[in-house]
ZADO-1210 file (C-alpha; in nm, 4 decimals, padded with zeros to 6 digits):
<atoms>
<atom x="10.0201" y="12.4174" z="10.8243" code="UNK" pos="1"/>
<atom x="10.0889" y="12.6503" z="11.1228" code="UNK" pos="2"/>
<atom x="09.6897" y="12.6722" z="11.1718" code="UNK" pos="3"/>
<atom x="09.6935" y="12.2720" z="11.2415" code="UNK" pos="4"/>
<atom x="09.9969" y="12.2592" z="11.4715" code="UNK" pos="5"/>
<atom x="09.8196" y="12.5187" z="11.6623" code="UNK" pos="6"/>
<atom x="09.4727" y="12.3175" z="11.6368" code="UNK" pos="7"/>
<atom x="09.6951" y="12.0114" z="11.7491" code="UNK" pos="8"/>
<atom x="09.8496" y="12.2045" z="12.0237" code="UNK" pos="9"/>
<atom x="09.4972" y="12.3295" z="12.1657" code="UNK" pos="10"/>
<atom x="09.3857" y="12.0894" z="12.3657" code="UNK" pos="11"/>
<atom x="08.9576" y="12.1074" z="12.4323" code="UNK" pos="12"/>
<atom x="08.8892" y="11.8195" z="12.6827" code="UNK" pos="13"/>
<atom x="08.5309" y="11.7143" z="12.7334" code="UNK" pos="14"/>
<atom x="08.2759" y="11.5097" z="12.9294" code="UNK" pos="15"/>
<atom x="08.1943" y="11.1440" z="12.9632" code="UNK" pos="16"/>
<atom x="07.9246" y="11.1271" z="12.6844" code="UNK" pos="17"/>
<atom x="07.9558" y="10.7527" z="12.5818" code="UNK" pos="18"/>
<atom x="07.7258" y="10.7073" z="12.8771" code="UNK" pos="19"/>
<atom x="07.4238" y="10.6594" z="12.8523" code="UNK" pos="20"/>
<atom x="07.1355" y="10.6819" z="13.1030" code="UNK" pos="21"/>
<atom x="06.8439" y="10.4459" z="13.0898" code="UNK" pos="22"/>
<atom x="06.9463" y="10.1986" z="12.8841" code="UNK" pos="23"/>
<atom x="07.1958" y="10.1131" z="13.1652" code="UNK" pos="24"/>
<atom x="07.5166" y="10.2026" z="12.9525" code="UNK" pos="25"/>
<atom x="07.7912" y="10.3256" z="13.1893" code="UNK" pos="26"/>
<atom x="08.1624" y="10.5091" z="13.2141" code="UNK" pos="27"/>
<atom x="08.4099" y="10.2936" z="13.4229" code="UNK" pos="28"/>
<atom x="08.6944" y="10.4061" z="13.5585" code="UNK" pos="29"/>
<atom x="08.9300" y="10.1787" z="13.2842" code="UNK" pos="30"/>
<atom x="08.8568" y="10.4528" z="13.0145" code="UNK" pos="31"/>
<atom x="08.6762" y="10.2154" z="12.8224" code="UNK" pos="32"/>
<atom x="08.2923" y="10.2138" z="12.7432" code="UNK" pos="33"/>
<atom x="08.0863" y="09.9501" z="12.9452" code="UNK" pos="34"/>
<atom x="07.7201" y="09.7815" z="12.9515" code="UNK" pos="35"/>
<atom x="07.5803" y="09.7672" z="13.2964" code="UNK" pos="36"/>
<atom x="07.3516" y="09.5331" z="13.4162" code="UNK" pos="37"/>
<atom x="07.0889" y="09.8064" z="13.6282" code="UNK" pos="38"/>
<atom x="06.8645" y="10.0818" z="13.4708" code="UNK" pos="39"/>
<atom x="07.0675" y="10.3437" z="13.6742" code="UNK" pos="40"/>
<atom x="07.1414" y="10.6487" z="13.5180" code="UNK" pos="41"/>
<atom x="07.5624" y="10.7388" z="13.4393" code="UNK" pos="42"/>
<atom x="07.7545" y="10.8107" z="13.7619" code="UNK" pos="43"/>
<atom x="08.0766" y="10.9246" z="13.8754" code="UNK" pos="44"/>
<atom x="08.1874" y="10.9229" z="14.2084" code="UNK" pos="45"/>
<atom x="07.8255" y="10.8554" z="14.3258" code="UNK" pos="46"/>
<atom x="07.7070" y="11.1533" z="14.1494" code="UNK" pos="47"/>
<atom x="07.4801" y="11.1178" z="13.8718" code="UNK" pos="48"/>
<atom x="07.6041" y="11.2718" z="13.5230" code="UNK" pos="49"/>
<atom x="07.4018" y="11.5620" z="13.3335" code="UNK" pos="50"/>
<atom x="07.2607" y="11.5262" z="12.9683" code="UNK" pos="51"/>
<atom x="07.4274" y="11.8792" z="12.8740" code="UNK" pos="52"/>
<atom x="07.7898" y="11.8906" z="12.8076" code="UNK" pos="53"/>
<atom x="08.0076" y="12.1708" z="12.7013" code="UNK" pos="54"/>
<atom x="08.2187" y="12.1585" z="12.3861" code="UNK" pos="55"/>
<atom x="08.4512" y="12.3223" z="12.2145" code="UNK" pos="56"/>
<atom x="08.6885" y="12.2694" z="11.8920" code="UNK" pos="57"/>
<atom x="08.9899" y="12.4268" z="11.7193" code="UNK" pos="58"/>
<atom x="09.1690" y="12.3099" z="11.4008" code="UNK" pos="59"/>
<atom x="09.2662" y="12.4059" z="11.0027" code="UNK" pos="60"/>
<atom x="08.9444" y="12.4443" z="10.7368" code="UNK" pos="61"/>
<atom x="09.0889" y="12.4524" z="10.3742" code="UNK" pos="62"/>
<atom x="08.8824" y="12.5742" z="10.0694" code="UNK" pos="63"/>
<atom x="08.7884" y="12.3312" z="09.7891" code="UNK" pos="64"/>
<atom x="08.5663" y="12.4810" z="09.5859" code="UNK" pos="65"/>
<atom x="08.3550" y="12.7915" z="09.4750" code="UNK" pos="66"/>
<atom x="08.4994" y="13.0892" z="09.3081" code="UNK" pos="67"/>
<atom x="08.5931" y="13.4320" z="09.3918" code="UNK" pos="68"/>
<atom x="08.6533" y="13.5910" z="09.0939" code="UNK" pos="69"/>
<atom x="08.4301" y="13.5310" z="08.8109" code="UNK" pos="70"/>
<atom x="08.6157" y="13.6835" z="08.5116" code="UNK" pos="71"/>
<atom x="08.4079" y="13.4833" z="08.2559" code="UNK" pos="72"/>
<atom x="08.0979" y="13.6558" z="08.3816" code="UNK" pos="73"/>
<atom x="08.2372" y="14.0085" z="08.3325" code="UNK" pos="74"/>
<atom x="08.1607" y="14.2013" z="08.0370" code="UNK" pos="75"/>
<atom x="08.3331" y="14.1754" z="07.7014" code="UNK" pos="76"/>
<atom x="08.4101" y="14.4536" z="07.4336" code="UNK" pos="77"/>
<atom x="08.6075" y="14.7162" z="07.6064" code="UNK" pos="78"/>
<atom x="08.9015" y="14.8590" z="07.4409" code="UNK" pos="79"/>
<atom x="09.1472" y="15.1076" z="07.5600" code="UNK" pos="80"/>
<atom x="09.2958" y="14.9038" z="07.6764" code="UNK" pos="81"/>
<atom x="09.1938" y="14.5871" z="07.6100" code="UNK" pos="82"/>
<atom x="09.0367" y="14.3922" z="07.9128" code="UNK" pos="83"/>
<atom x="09.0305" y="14.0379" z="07.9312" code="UNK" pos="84"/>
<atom x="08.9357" y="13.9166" z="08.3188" code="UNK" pos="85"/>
<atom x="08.9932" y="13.5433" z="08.4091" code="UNK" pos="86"/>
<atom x="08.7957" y="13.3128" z="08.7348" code="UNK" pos="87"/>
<atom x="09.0039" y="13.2716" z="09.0202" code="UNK" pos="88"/>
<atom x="08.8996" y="12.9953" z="09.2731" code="UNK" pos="89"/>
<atom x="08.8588" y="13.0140" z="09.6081" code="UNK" pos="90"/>
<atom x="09.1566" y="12.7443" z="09.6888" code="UNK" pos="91"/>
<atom x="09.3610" y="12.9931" z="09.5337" code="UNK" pos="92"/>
<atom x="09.2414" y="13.3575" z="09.6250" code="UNK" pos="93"/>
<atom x="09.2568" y="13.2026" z="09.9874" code="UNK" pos="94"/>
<atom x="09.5695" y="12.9917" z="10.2157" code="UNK" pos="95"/>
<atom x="09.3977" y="12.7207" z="10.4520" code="UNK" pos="96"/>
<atom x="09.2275" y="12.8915" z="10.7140" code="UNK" pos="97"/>
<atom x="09.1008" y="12.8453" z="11.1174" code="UNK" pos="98"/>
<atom x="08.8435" y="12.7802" z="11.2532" code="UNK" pos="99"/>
<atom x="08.7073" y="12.7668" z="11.6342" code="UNK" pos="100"/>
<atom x="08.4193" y="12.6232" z="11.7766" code="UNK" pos="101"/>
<atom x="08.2670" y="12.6613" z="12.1340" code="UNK" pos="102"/>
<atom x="07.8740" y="12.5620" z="12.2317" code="UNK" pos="103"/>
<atom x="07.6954" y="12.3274" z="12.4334" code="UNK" pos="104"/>
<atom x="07.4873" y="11.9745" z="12.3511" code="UNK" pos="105"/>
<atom x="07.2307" y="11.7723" z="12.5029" code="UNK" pos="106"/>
<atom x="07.2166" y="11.3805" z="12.4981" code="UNK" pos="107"/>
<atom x="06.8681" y="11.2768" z="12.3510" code="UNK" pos="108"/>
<atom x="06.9700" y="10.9055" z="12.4681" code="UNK" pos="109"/>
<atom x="07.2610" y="10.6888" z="12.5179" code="UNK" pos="110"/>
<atom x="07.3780" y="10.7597" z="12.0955" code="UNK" pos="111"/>
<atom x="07.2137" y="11.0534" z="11.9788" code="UNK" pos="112"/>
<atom x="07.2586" y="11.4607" z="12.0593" code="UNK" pos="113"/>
<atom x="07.1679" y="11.7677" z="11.9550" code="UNK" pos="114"/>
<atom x="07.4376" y="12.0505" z="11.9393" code="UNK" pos="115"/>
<atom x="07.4596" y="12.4073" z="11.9247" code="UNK" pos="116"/>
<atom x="07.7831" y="12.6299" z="11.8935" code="UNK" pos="117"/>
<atom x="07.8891" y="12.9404" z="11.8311" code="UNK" pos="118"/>
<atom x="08.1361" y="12.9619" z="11.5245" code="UNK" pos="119"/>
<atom x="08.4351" y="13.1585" z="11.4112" code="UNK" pos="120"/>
<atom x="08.6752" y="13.1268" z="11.1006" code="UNK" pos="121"/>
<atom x="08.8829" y="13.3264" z="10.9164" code="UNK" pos="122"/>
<atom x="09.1137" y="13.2505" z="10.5474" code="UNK" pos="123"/>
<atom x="09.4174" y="13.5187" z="10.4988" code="UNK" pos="124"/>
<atom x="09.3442" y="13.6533" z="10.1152" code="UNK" pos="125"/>
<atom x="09.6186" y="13.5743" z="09.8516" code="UNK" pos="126"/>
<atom x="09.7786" y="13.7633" z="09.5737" code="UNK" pos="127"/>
<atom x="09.6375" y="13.6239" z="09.2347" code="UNK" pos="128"/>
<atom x="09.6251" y="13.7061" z="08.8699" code="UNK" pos="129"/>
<atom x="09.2650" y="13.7750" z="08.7143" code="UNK" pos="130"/>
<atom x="09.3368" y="13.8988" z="08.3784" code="UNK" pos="131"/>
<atom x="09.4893" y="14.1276" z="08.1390" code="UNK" pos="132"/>
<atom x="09.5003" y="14.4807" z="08.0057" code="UNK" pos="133"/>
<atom x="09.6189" y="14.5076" z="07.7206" code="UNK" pos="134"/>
<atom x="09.9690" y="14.3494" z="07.7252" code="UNK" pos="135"/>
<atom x="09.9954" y="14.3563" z="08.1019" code="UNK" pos="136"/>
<atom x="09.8699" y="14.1012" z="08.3825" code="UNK" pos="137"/>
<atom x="09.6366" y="14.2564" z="08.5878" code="UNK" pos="138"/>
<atom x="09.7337" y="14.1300" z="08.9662" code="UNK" pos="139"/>
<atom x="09.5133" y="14.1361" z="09.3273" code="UNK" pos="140"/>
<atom x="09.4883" y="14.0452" z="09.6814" code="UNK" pos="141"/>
<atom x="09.1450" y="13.9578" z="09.8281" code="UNK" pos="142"/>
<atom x="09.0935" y="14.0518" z="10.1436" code="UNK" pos="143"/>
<atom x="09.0403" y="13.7975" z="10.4282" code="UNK" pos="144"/>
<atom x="08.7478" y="13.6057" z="10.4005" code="UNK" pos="145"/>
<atom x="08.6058" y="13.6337" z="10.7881" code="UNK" pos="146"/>
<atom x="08.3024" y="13.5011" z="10.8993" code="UNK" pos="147"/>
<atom x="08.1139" y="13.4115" z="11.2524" code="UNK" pos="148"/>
<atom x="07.7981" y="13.2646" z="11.3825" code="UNK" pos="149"/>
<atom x="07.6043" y="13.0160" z="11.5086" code="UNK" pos="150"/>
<atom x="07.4803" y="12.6248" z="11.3825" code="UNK" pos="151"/>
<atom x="07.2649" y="12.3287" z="11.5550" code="UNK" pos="152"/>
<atom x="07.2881" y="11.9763" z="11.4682" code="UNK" pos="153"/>
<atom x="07.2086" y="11.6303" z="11.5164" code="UNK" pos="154"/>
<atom x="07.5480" y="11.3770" z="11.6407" code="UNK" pos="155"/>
<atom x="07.4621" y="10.9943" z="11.6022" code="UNK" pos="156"/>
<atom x="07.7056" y="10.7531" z="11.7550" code="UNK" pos="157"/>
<atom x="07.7885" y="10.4252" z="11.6314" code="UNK" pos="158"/>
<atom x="07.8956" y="10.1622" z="11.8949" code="UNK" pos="159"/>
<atom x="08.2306" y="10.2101" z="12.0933" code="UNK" pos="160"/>
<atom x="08.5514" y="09.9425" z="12.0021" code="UNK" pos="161"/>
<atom x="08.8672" y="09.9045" z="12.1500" code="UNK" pos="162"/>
<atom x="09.2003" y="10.0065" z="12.0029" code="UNK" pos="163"/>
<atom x="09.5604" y="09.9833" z="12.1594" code="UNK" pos="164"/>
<atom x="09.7042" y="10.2975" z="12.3329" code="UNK" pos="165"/>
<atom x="09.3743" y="10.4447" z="12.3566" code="UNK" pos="166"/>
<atom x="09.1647" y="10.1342" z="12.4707" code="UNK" pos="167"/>
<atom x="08.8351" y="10.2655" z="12.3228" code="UNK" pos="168"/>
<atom x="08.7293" y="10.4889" z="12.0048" code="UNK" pos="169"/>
<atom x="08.3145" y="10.5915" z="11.9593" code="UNK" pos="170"/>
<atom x="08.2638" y="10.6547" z="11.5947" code="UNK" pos="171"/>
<atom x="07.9813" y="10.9550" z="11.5072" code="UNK" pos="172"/>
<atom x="07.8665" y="11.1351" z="11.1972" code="UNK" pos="173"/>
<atom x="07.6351" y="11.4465" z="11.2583" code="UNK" pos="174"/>
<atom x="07.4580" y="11.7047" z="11.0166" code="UNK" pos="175"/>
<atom x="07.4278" y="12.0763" z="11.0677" code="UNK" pos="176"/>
<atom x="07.2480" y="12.3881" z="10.9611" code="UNK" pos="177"/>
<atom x="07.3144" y="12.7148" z="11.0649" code="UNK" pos="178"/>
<atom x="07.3837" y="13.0574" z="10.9524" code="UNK" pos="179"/>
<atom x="07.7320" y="13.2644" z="10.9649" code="UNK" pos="180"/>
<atom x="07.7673" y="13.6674" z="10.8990" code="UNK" pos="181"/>
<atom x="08.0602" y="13.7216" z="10.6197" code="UNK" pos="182"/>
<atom x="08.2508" y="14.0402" z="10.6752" code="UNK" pos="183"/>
<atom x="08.2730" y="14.2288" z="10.3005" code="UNK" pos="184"/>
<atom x="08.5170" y="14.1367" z="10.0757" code="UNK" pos="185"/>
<atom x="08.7515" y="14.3474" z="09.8607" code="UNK" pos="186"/>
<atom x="09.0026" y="14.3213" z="09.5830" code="UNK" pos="187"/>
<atom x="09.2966" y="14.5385" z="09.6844" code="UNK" pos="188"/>
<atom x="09.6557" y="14.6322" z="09.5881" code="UNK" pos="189"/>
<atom x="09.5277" y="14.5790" z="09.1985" code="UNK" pos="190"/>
<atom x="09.8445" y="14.6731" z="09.0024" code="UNK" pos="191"/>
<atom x="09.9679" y="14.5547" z="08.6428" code="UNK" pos="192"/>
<atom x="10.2540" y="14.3495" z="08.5679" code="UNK" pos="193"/>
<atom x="10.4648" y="14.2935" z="08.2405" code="UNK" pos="194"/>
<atom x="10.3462" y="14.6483" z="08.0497" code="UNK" pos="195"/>
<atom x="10.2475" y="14.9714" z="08.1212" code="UNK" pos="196"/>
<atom x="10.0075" y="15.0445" z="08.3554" code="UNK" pos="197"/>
<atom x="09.6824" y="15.2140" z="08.2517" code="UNK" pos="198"/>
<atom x="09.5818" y="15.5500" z="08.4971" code="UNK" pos="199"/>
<atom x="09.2308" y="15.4472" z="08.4817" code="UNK" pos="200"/>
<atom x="09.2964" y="15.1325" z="08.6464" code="UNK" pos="201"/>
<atom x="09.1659" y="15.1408" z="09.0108" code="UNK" pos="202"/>
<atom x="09.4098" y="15.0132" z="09.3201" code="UNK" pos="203"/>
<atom x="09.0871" y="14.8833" z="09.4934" code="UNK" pos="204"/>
<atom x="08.7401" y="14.6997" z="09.4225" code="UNK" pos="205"/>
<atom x="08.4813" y="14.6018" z="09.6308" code="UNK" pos="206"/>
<atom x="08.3638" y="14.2592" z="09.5964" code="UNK" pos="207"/>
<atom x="08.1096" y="14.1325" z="09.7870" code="UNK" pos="208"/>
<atom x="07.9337" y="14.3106" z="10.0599" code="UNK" pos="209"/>
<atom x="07.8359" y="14.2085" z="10.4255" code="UNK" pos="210"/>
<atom x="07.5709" y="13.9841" z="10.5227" code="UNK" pos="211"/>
<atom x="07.4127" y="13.6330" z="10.6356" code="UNK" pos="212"/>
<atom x="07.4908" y="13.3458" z="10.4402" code="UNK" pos="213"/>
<atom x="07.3389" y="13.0135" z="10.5347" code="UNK" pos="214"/>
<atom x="07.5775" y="12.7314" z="10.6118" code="UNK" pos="215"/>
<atom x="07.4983" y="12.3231" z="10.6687" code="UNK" pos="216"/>
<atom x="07.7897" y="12.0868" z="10.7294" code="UNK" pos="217"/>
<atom x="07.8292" y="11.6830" z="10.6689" code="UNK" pos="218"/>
<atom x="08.0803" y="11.5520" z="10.9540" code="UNK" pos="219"/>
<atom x="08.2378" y="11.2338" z="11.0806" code="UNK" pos="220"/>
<atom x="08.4384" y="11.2110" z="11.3301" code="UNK" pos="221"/>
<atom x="08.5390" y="10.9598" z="11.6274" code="UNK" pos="222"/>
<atom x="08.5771" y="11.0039" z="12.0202" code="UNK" pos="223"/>
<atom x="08.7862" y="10.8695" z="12.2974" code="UNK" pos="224"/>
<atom x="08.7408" y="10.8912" z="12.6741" code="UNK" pos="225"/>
<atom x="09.0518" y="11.0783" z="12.8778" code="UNK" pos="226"/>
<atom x="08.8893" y="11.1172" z="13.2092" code="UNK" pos="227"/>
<atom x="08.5658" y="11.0014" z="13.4080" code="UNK" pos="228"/>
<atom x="08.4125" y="11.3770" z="13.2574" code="UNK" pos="229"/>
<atom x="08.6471" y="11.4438" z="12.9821" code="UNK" pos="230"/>
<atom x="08.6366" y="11.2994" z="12.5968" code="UNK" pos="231"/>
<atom x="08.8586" y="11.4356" z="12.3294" code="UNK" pos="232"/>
<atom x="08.8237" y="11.3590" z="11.9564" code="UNK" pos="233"/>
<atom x="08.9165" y="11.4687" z="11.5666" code="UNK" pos="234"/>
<atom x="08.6864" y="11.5318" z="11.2866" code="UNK" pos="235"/>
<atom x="08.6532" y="11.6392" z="10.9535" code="UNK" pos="236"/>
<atom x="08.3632" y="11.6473" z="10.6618" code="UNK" pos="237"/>
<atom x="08.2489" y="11.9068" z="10.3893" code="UNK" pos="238"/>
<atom x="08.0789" y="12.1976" z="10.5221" code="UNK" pos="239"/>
<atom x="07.8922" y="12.4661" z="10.2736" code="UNK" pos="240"/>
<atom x="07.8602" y="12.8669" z="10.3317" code="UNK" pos="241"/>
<atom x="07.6038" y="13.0291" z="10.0405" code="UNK" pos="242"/>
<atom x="07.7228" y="13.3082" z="09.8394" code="UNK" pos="243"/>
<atom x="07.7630" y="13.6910" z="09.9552" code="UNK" pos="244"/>
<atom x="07.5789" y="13.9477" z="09.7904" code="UNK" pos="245"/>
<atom x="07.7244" y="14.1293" z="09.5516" code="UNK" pos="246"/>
<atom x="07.8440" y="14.4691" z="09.6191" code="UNK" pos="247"/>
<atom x="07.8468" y="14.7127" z="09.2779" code="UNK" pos="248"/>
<atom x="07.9425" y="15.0462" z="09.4698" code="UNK" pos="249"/>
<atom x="08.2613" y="15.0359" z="09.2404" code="UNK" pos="250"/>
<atom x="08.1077" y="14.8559" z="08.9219" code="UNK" pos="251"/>
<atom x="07.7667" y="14.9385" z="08.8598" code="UNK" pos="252"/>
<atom x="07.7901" y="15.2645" z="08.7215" code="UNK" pos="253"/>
<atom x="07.9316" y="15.3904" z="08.4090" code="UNK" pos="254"/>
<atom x="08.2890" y="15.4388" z="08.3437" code="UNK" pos="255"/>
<atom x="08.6879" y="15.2628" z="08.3415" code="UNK" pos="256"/>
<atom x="08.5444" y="15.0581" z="08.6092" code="UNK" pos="257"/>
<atom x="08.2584" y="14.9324" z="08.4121" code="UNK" pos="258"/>
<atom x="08.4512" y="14.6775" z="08.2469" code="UNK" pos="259"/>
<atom x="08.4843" y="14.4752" z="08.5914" code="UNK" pos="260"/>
<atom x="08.1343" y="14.4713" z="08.6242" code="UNK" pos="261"/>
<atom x="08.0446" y="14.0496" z="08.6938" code="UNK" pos="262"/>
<atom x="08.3513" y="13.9694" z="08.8014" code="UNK" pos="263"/>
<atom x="08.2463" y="13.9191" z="09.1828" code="UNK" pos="264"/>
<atom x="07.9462" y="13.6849" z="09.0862" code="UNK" pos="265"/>
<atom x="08.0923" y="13.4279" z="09.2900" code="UNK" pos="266"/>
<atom x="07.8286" y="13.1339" z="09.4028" code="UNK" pos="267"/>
<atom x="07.8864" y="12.9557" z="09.7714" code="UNK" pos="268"/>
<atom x="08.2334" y="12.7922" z="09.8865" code="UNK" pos="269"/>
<atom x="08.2867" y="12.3953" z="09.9984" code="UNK" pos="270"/>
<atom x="08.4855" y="12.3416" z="10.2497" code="UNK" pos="271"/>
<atom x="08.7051" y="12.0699" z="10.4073" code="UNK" pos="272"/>
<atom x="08.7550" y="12.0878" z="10.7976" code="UNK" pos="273"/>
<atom x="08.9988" y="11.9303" z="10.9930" code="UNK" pos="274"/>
<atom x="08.8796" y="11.9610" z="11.3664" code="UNK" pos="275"/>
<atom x="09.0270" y="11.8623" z="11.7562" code="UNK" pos="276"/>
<atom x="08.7646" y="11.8980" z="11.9516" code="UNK" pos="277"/>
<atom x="08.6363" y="11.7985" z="12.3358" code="UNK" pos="278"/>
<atom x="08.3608" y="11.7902" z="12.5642" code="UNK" pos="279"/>
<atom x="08.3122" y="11.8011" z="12.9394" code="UNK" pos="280"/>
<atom x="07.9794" y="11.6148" z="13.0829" code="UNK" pos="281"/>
<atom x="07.8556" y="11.8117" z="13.4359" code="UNK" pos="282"/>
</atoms>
């Protein structure tokens, strides 16, 4: 919850893109989104408006699905002790996270841009149980899940409407594609709970290793205009990151530690964004 008062708190403002240019669509000085009766392009002050904007976004991401630990994958059979492993979602291995956006977009024409930002997000690991040895519960913390990188995409606005307080709202939705680099993952501070603890059992495994994951995001969102330059709005969606590679430096070899082999065959994570974000038009 603290990552969305912060998000709230953060206040991106942004430019005056409900304009439009050529079609004769203008910003007036009510706040509110206008037709004009001339072909001249957006103005303020005199000045004519820019297609590029700059934008930026801050808010909470929460996990939904995907899994981290895939205990049902892991080999079976192995005695002394006895080692029974368990899956362990990502909404639980992981607390809601943040995420940050900052980039730039370019109006195509008075309701459609293209976008391109730089991206940042990061989910603090949790303490979870993924199995048993023997008669005790084997216990975990995963480390933070911490990725950054870039995506482009395609914003399509629906026609502006006016609502109380704020005068006017400017629905979108927008689709993006992109690509993020995932710091590696670990299971640490592995202890057992409830029996005696085994000496073979390690206090650390690595997971998943480093690398590029491809990412593509479904969003919807709406707009209103604060100042002649400035537009703020909220947004949320399901956004996908591929899966990591595994990492077997700790499993792939004979031994105690042979028995965790599969358990970090995790697939991609879905998640559920919950964005403030803002543009200023030059």
């Amino acid at each position: 919850m603290r990552y969305l008062l912060c998000g709230a708190a953060a206040i991106a403002l942004s430019g005056c893109t409900w304009m439009g240019f050529g079609s004769g669509q203008s910003y007036n000085t009510g706040n509110t989104y206008t037709q004009g009766t001339s072909g001249d392009p957006c103005c303020v002050g005199g000045k004519t408006l820019s297609r590029w904007n700059i934008e930026s976004g801050i808010g909470a991401e929460m996990l939904v699905s995907g899994d981290a630990i895939t205990g049902s994958k892991a080999g079976a059979g192995f005695l002394l002790p006895t080692t029974t492993l368990r899956d362990v979602k990502m909404s639980d291995a992981y607390s809601v996270g943040y995420r940050s956006e900052l980039g730039a977009s370019y109006a195509l024409n008075p309701s459609g841009k293209i976008t391109v930002q730089g991206v940042y997000s990061k989910f603090d690991g949790n303490e979870v149980s993924w199995g048993t040895q023997n008669a005790a519960t084997l216990r975990g913390t995963m480390s933070d899940y911490t990725s950054y990188g870039i995506e482009a995409g395609i914003r399509q606005y629906a026609t502006p409407y006016r609502v109380p307080l704020l005068k006017s709202v400017r629905p979108y939705f927008e689709g993006k594609l992109g690509a993020s680099y995932v710091e590696d993952i670990r299971l640490e501070n592995i202890n057992e709970v409830g029996g005696p603890a085994n000496p073979g059992t390690p206090t650390s495994l690595a997971f998943y290793e480093a690398g590029w994951v491809p990412t593509a995001a479904g969003l919807i969102g709406v707009e209103t205009p604060i100042f002649n330059r400035f537009t703020m709005g909220v947004e949320t969606g399901i956004r996908y990151s591929g899966a990591q590679k595994t990492d077997t430096t700790d499993t792939g070899l004979p031994g105690f530690n042979a028995r965790y082999s599969g358990a970090n065959d995790g697939g991609g994570r879905w998640s559920v964004p919950l964005t403030i974000r803002g543009r200023y038009r030059f």
